[in-house]
C-alpha positions in Angstrom: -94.5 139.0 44.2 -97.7 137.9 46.5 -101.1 138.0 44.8 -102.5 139.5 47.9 -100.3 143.0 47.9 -102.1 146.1 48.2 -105.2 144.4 49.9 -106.1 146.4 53.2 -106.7 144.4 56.5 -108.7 147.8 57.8 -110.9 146.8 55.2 -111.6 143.6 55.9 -114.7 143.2 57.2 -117.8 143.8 55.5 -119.0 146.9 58.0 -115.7 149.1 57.2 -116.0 148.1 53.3 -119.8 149.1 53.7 -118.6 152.9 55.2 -116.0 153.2 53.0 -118.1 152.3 49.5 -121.1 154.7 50.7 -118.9 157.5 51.4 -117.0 157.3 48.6 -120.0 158.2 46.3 -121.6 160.3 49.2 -119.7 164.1 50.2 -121.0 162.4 53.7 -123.8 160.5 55.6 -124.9 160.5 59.2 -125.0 157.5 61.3 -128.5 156.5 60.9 -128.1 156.4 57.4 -125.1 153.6 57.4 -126.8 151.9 60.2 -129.7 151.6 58.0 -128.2 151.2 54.7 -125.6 148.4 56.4 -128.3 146.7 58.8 -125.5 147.5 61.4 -126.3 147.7 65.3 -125.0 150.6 67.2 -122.1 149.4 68.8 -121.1 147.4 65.2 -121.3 150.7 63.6 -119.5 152.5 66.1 -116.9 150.2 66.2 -115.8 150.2 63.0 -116.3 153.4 62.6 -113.8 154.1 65.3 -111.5 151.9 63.4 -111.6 153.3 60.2 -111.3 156.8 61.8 -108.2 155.9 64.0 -106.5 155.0 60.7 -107.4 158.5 59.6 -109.6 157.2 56.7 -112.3 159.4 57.6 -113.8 161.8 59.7 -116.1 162.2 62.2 -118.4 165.3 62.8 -120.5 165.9 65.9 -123.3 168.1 65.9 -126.6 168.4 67.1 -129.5 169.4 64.6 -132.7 170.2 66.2 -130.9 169.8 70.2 -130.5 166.1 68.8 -127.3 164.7 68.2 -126.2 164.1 64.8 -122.9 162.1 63.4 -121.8 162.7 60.4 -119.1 160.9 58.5 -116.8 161.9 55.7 -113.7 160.1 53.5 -110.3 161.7 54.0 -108.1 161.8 51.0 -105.3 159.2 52.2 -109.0 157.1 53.1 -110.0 157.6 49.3 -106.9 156.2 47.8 -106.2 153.5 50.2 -109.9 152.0 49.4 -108.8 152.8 45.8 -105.9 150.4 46.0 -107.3 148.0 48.0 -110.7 147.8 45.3 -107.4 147.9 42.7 -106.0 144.8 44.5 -109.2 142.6 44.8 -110.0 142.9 41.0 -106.6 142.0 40.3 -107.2 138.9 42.8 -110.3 138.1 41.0 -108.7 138.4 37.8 -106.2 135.7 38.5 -108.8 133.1 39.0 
């Protein structure tokens, strides 16, 4: 059996593992928030955000609050148990060290 099962390649960068660890303690956030809590540009945000959303791992909400546009992202539940798995998998990595 590989060492390496169960470890995501969605996840592997350190943007998408950033979006994925604040929304899985947050119900949601809005984009300036991971920008600022990632030190992400727009476009890296974006990006990966698009990425992680294509894979269905979380969702994307447009709005406008105050006529100013406001994204706001949220984990599905197939996004909360992949991360789950793939956390599962690189403490199992590290363990074998």
């Amino acid at each position: 059996m590989s060492i390496i099962t169960n470890i995501n390649k969605v996840f592997d960068h350190r943007i998408r593992l950033g979006i994925m660890s604040v929304l899985m303690v947050n119900e949601y956030a809005d984009f300036k928030t991971l920008k600022e809590l990632l030190g992400a540009t727009d476009g890296n945000l974006a990006s990966h955000s698009k990425a992680l959303e294509k894979a269905e791992y979380i969702t994307v909400e447009k709005q406008f609050i105050d006529r100013k546009p406001n994204t706001r992202y949220s984990v599905t539940k197939l996004g909360q148990a992949e991360f789950k798995k793939h956390i599962n998998a690189l403490e199992k990595l590290i363990k074998k060290q």
